[in-house]
N, C-alpha and C positions, 0 to 999 in steps of 0.2 A: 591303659597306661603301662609304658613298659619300666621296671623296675631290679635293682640290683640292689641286694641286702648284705649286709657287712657283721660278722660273727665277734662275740667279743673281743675272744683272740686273735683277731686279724685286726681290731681297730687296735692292739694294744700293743701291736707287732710292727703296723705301718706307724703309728704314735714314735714307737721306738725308732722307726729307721728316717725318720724326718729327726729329729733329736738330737739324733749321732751326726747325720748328714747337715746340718744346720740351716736347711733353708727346705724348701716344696712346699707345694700344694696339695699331694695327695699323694696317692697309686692310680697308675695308670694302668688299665687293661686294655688289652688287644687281642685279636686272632689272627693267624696269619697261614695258608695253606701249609701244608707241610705232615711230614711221617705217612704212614700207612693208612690212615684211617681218616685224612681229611684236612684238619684244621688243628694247630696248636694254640696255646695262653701265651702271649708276649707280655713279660709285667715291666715297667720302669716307673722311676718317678716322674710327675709330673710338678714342672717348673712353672707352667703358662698353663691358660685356658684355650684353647684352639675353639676355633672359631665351629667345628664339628664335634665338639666335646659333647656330652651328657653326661653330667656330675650328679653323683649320689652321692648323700651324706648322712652319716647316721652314727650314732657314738664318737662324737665330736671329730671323726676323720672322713679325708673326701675319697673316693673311686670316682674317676673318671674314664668312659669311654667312647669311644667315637661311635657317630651317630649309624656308622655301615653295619659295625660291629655287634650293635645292639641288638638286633633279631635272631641272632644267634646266642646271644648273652643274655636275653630276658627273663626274667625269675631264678639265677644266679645266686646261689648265699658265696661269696669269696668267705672263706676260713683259713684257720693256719691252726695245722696240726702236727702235732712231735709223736711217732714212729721209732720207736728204738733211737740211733742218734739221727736218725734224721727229722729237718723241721721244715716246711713248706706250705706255703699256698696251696690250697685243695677248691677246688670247684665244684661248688653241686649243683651244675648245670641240670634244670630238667628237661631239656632240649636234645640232649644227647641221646642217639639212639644205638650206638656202638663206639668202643675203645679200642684200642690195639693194644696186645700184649702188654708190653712194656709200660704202657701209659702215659705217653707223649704226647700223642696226637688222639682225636677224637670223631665223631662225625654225628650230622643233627637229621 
């Protein structure tokens, strides 16, 4: 069974940004080709359930991703980590089997 885990600090992060925003259903992840090294993270909110969705839920918020995108997304913990001043979504993809420099893009 394929699976996508949710960190505290990313359920407490997406909690927050449904909150502010007033209305969603969850976070939405995506991959999408792109950068040097294969495949990037496409995040947005999700408003609807598409008919392709695969919805995880866990610490009372949802991740949803599409059903293509899943084989590359399986065993996923989504996080959110603060870096000096910056703050983001981190992937611990264990499917990945190189990055590029910069850290944009990845490859499985």
């Amino acid at each position: 069974m394929q699976n996508i885990t949710i960190s505290e600090s990313a359920a407490t992060q997406i909690r927050h940004v449904l909150e502010e925003r007033g209305s969603g259903l969850g976070l939405r992840v995506a991959i999408k080709p792109s950068g040097c090294s294969g495949y990037s993270y496409v995040l947005d909110i999700a408003d609807d359930l598409r008919a392709d969705d695969v919805a995880f839920e866990e610490r009372g918020v949802k991740v949803l991703v599409d059903k293509e995108a899943l084989a590359v997304l399986d065993g996923t913990e989504v996080d959110y980590v603060s870096e000096g001043l910056n703050r983001f979504f981190r992937f611990n993809n264990p499917n990945v089997t190189d990055e590029c420099g910069c850290g944009e893009s990845f490859n499985v």
